[in-house]
DRENPA-647751 format. One record per residue (C-alpha): residue in one letter; x, y, z. Coordinates in nm, 4 decimals. Example, Ala and Ser with C-alpha at 12.3 -4.5 7.8 and 13.67 -1.06 7.14 Angstrom:
# DRENPA-647751
<"A", <1.2300, -0.4500, 0.7800>> <"S", <1.3670, -0.1060, 0.7140>> 
# end
This chain:
# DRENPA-647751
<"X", <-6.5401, 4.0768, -7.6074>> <"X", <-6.4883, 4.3821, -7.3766>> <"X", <-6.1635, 4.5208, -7.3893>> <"X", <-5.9466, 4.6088, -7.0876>> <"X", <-5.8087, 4.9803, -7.0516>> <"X", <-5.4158, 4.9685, -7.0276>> <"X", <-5.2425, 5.1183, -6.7118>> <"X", <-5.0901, 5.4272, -6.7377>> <"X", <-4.8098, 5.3185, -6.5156>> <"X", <-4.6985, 4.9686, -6.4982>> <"X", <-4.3688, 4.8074, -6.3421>> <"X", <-4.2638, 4.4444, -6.3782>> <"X", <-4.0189, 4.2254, -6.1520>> <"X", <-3.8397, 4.5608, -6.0926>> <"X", <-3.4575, 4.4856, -5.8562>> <"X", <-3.2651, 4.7313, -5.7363>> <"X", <-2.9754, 4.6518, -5.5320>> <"X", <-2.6927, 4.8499, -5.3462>> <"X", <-2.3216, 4.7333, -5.2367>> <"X", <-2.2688, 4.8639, -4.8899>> <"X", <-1.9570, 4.7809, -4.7002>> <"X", <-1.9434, 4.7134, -4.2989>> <"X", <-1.6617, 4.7128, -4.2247>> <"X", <-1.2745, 4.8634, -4.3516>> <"X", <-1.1616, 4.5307, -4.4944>> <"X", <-1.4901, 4.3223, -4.5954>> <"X", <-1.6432, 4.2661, -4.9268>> <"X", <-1.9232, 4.4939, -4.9712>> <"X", <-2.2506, 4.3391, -4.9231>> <"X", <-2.5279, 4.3317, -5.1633>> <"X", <-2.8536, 4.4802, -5.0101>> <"X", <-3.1596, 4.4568, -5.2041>> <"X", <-3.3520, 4.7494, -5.1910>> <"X", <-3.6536, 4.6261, -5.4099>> <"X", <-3.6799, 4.2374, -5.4800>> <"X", <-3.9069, 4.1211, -5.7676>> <"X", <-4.1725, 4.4233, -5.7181>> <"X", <-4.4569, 4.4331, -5.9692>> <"X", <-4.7802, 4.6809, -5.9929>> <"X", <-4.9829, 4.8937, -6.1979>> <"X", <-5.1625, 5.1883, -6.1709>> <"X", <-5.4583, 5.3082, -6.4130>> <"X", <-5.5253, 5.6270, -6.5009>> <"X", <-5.7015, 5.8643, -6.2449>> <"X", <-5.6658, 5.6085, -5.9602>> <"X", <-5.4500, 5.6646, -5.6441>> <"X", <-5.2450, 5.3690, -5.4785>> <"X", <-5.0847, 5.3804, -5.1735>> <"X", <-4.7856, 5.2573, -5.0469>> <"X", <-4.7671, 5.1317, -4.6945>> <"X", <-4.5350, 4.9642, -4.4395>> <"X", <-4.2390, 5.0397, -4.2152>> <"X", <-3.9047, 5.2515, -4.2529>> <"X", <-3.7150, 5.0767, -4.4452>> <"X", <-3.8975, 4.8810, -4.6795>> <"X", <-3.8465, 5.0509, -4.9892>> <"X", <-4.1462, 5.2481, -5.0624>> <"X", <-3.9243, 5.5482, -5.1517>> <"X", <-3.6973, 5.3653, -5.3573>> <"X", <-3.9833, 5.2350, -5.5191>> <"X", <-4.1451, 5.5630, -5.5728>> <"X", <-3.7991, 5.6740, -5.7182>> <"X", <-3.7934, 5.3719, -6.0022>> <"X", <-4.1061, 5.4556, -6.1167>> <"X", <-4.0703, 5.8175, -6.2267>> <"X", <-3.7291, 5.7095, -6.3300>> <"X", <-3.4984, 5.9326, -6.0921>> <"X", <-3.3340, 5.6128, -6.0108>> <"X", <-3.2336, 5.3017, -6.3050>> <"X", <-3.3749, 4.9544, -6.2089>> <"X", <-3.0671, 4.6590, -6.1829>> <"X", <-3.3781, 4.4383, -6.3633>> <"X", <-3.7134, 4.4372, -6.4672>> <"X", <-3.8907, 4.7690, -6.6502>> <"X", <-4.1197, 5.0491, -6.5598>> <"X", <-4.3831, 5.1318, -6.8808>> <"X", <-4.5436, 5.5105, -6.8716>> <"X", <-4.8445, 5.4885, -7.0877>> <"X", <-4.7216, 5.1509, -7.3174>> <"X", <-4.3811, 5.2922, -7.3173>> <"X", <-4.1197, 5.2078, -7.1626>> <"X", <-3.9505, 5.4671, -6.9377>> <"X", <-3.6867, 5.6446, -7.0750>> <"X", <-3.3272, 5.6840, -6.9043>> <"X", <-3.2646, 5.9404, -6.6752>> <"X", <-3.1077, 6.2844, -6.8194>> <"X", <-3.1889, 6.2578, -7.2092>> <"X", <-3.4383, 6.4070, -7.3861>> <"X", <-3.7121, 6.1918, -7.3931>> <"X", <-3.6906, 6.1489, -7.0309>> <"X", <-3.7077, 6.5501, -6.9899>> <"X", <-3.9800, 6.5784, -7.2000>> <"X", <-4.2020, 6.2951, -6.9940>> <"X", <-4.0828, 6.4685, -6.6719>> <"X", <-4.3914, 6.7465, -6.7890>> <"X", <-4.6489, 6.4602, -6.7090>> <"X", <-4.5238, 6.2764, -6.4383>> <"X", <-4.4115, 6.4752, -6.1222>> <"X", <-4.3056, 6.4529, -5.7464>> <"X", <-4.3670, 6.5614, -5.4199>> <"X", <-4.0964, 6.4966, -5.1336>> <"X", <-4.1826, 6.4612, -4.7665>> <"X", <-3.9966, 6.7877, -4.6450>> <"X", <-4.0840, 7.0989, -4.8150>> <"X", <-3.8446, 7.3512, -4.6848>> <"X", <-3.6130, 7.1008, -4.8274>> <"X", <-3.7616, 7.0806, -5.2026>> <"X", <-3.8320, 7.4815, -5.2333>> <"X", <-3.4723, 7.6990, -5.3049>> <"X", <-3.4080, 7.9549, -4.9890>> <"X", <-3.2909, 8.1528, -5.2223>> <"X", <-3.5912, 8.2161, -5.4621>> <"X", <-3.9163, 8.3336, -5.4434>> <"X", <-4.2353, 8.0774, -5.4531>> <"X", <-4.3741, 8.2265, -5.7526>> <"X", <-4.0150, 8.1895, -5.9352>> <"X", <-4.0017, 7.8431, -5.8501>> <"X", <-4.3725, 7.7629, -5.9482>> <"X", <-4.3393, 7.9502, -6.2987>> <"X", <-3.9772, 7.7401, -6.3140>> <"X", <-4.1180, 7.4108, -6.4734>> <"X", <-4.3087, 7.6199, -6.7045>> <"X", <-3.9823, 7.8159, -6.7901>> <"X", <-3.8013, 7.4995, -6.8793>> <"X", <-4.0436, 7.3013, -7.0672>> <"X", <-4.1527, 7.6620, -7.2408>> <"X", <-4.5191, 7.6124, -7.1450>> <"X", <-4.6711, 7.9765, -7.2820>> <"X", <-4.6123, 8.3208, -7.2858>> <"X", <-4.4660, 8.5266, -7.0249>> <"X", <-4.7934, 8.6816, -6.9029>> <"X", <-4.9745, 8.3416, -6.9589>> <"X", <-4.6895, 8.1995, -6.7275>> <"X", <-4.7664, 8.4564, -6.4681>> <"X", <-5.1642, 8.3855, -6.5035>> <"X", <-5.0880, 8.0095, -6.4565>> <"X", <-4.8779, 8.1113, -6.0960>> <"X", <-5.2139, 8.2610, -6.0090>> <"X", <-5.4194, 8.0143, -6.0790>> <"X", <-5.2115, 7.7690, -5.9300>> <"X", <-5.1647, 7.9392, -5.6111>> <"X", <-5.5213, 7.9917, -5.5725>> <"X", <-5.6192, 7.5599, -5.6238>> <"X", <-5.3691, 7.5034, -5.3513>> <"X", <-5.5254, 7.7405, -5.1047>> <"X", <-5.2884, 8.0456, -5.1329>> <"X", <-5.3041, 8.3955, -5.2978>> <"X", <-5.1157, 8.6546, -5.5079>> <"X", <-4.9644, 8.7646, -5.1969>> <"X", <-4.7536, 8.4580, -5.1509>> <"X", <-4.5883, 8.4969, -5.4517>> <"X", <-4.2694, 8.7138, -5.4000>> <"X", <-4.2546, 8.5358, -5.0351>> <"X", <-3.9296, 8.3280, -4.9266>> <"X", <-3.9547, 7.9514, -4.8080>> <"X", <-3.8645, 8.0928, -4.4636>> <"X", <-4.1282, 8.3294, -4.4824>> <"X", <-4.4169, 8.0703, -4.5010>> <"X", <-4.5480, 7.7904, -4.2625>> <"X", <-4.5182, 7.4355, -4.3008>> <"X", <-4.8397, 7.4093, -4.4273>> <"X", <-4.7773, 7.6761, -4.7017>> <"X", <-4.4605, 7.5308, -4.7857>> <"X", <-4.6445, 7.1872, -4.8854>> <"X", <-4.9023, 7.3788, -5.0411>> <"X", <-4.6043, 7.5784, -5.3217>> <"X", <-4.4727, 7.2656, -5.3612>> <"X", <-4.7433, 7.0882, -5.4482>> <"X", <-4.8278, 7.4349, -5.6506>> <"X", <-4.5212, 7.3429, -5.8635>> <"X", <-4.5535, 6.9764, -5.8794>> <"X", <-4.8728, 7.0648, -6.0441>> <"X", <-4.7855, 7.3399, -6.2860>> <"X", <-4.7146, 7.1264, -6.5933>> <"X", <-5.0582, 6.9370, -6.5417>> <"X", <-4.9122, 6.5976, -6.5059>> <"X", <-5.0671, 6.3025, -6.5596>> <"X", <-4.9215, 6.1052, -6.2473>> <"X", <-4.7979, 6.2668, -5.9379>> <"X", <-4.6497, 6.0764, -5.6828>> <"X", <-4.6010, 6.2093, -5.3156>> <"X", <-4.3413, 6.0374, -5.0571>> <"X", <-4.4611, 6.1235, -4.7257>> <"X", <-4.5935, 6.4921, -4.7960>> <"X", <-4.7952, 6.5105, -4.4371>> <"X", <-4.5621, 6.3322, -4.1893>> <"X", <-4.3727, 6.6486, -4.1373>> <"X", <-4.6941, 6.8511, -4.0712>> <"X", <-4.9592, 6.9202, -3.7650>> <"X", <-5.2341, 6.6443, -3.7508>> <"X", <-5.4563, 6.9589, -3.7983>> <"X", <-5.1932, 7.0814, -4.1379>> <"X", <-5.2576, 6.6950, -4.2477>> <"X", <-5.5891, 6.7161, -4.2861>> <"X", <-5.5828, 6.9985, -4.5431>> <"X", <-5.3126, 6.8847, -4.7348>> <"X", <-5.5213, 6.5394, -4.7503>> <"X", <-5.8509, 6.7338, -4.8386>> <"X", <-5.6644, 6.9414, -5.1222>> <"X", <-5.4962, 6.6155, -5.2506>> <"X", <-5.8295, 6.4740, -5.2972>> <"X", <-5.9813, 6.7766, -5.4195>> <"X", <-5.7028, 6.8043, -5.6902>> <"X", <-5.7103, 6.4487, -5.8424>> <"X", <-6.1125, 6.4582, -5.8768>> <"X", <-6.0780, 6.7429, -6.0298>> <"X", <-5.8316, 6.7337, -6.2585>> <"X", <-5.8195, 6.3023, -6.3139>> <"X", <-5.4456, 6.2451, -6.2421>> <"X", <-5.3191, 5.9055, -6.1300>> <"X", <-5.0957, 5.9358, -5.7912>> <"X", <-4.8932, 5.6736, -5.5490>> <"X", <-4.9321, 5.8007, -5.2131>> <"X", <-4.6165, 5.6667, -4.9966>> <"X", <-4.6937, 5.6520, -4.6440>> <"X", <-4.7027, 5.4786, -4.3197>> <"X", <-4.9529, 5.6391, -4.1759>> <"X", <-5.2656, 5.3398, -4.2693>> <"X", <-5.5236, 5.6582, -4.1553>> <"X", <-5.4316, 5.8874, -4.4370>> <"X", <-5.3921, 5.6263, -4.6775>> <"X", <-5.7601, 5.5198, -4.6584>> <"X", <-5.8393, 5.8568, -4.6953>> <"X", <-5.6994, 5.9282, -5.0106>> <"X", <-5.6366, 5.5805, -5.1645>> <"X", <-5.8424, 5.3654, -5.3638>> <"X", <-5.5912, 5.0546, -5.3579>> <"X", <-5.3553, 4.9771, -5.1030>> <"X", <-4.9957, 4.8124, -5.1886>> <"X", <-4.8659, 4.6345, -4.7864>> <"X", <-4.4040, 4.6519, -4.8499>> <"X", <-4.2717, 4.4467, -4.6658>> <"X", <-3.8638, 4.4227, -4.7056>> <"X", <-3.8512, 4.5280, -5.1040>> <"X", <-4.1894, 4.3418, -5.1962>> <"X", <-4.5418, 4.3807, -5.2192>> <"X", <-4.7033, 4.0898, -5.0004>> <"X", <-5.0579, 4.2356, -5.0153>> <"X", <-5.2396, 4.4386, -5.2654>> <"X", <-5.6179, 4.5323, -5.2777>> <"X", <-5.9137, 4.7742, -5.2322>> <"X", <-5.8101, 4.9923, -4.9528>> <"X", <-6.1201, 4.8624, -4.7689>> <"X", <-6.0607, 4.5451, -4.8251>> <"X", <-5.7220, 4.5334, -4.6932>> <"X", <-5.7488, 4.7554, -4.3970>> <"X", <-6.0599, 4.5539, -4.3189>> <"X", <-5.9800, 4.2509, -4.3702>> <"X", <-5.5784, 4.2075, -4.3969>> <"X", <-5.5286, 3.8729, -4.5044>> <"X", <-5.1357, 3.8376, -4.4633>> <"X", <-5.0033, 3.8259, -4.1409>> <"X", <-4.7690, 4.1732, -4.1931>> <"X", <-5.1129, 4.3742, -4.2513>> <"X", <-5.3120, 4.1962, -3.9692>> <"X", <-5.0213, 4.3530, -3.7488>> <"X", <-5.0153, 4.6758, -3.9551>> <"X", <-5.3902, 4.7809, -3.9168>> <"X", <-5.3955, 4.6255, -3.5402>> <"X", <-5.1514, 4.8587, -3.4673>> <"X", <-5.3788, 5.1938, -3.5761>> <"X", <-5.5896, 5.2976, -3.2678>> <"X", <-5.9988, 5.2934, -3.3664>> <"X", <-6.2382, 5.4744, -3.1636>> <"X", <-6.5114, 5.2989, -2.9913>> <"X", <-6.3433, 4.9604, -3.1260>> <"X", <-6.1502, 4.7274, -2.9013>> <"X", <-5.9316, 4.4659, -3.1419>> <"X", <-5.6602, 4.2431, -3.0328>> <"X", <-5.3663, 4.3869, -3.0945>> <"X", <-5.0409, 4.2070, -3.3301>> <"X", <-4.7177, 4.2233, -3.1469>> <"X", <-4.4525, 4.0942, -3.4139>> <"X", <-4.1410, 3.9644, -3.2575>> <"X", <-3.8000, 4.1242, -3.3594>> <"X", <-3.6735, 4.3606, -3.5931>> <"X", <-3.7277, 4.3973, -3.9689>> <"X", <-3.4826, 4.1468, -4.1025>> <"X", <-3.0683, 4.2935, -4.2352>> <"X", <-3.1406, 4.3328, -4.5998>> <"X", <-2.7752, 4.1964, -4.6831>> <"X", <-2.8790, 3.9065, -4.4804>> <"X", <-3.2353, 3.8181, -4.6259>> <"X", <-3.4298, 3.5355, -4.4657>> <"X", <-3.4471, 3.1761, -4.6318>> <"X", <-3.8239, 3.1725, -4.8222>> <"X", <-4.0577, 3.4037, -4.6995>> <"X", <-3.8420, 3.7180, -4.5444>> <"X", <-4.1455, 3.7587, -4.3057>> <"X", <-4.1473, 3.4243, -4.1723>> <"X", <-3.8979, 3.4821, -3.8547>> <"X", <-4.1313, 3.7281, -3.7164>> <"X", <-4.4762, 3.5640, -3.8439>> <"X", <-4.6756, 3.4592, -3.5537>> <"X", <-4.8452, 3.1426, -3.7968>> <"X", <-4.5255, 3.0773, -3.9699>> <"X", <-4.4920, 2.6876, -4.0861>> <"X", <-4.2294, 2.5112, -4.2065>> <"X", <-4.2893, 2.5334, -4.5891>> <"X", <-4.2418, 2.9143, -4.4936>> <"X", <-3.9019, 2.9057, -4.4124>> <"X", <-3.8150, 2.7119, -4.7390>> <"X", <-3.9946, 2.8413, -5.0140>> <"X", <-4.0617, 3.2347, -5.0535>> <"X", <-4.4350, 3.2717, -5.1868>> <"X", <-4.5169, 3.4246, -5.4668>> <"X", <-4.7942, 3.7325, -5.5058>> <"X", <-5.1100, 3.5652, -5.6242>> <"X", <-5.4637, 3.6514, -5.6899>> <"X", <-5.7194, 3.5423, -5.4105>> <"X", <-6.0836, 3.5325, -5.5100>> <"X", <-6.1837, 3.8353, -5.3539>> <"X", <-5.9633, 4.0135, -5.6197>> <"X", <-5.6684, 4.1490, -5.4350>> <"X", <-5.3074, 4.0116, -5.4434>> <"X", <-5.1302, 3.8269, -5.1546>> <"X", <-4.8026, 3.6446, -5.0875>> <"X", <-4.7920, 3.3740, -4.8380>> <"X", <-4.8299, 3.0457, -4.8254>> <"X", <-5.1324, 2.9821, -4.6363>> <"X", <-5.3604, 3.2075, -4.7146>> <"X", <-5.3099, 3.0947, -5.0946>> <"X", <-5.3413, 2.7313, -4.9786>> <"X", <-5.6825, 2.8569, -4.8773>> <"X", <-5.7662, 3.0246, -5.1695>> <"X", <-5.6915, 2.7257, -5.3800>> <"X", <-5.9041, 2.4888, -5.1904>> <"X", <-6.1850, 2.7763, -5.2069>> <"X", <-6.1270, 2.7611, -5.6229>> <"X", <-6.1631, 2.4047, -5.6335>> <"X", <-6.5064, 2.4092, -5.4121>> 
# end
C-alpha cells in the first residue's frame, strides 16, 4: 500500500461573498466573489491561476494566505488549518508563506530604503543577528539579480524591473515555504517579463517552494506552471497539467481562453464568446457559463455541474464533457 504525500496547501468549498449596494435606497446585493472553490497544492509545485478580470483569482489568492476570512469552507497549511488573521499563530505562519503583489512601486515604502525593507521581515520575526541580518540582504539581493549597491537606493530610484526584483527580495527573506504572486509581470516590459519569469523559475528549483502564480497571461503561465487552475466567475471549471489544458482545453471557457493567445506558425480557429462575463449579484441559473457557451444545452441552464475527474486526470465542470467521460468509464 503506497502512501500518498499530503498537500502543503489545501482549500475546500471555500465562499466568500460581499454586500454591495446600487443604488441610494436598494437592499445591498450579495455578490459572490468565490463560489464553492476547492484545490490543493503539494509541496514544491507551482499552480497557476488563469482567466479574466474579475473572476476572483485575487480574492482567491487572498483566502489562501489568510489576508482575507472565508464566509465558508477552510484553507489547511500543512494539515492545519489556517489560523485567523492578526493573532499569533497567524504571525508566526506569515514566516513561511509570503506574497508578491502585481505593482511594486506600490508594495515597497517611498520612504525607506530597499535594504531596510528586505532586512524588515527578518526584524520582526527576529531571524539572526544584526550582522547575519545584513549578510542575508546580501545574499538576497544577489539571487534576485541585484547588488550591494542597491541597498541604500529609494523605490523611485530603481526601474520597474528592480522594483519587482526587491520585492520579490523581501518576499523571499524568511525562506517561505509557499509564495504566491498576483500578477507580478503584467506591469512590466515583455522584455522585464521574461527575467522576472526566468528568476521565478530559477528560485523555486532551487530552493523547492510551492507557489500559485495568478495571471491572465496563458504564455507565462505555461512557462512557470506545472498545473493550470481555468476561474471562471468564483470557480474552478478546469484543472490539469498545464500541457494538458492549454493543449487540449476540454471546457468550452479554456477552448476560448487558449484560442485567444496568438501561436506562431499555427493557424487555429479562433473562440469568439458572446457577451460579457455575467453580474455576479445576478448569477446565471446552472452553469454561470452557459449564456455565453457556444455548445450550451438545455440541462446547462438548469443544473450547475460539478468539478469532476476525467480519465486523463485533470478536473472539469460541465456537463458534457463529463457525460463523455462517463460513457468512456463504462467502455
Amino acid at each position: 500500500m503506497t502512501r500518498t504525500t499530503p498537500p502543503l496547501l489545501q482549500a475546500d468549498r471555500l465562499v466568500r461573498h460581499y454586500h454591495l449596494r446600487e443604488g441610494l435606497f436598494q437592499r445591498p446585493a450579495k455578490v459572490y466573489a468565490i463560489n464553492g472553490l476547492s484545490l490543493a497544492l503539494a509541496r514544491g509545485e507551482t499552480l497557476g491561476l488563469v482567466g479574466e478580470s474579475g473572476c476572483g483569482k485575487s480574492t482567491t489568492g487572498r483566502l489562501l494566505i489568510g489576508l482575507e476570512r472565508p464566509d465558508s469552507g477552510a484553507v489547511s497549511f500543512d494539515g492545519e488549518a489556517l489560523p485567523p488573521i492578526g493573532h499569533a499563530p497567524w504571525r508566526r505562519l506569515r514566516t513561511r508563506i509570503q506574497m508578491v503583489f502585481q505593482d511594486p512601486l506600490g508594495a515597497l515604502d517611498p520612504r525607506s530604503t530597499i535594504g531596510a525593507q528586505i532586512a524588515e521581515p527578518l526584524d520582526i520575526h527576529r531571524l539572526g543577528s544584526n550582522s547575519e541580518r545584513e549578510d542575508r540582504v546580501d545574499a538576497l539581493l544577489t539571487d534576485v539579480g541585484l547588488g550591494s549597491n542597491h541597498i541604500k537606493r529609494f523605490p523611485h530610484e530603481l526601474s520597474g524591473g528592480q522594483r519587482q526584483r526587491a520585492v520579490l527580495a523581501r518576499a523571499l527573506a524568511t525562506d517561505p515555504d509557499l509564495l504566491v504572486c498576483d500578477e507580478p509581470v503584467s506591469a512590466l516590459d515583455v522584455s522585464i517579463q521574461a527575467q522576472v519569469i526566468n528568476l521565478l523559475h530559477d528560485l523555486q528549483e532551487r530552493r523547492r517552494m510551492a507557489m500559485i502564480f495568478i495571471s491572465h497571461d496563458l504564455r507565462v503561465v505555461r512557462q512557470i506552471c506545472d498545473r493550470i487552475a481555468v476561474m471562471y466567475l468564483g470557480a474552478i471549471v478546469e484543472e490539469g497539467l498545464s500541457d494538458a489544458v492549454l493543449l487540449n482545453p476540454l471546457h468550452p471557457y479554456s477552448r476560448a481562453l487558449v484560442s485567444a493567445v496568438p501561436t506562431p506558425g499555427r493557424h487555429r480557429g479562433r473562440t469568439i464568446l458572446q457577451g460579457d462575463p455575467p453580474n455576479p449579484a445576478a448569477r446565471p441559473s446552472g452553469c454561470a457559463f452557459h449564456p455565453r457557451c457556444p455548445a450550451a444545452s438545455p440541462v446547462c441552464a438548469r443544473l450547475a455541474p460539478e468539478l469532476r475527474s476525467v480519465p486523463d486526470g485533470r478536473r472539469v465542470a460541465c456537463h458534457l464533457v463529463s457525460d463523455s467521460a462517463e460513457r468512456g468509464k463504462e467502455r
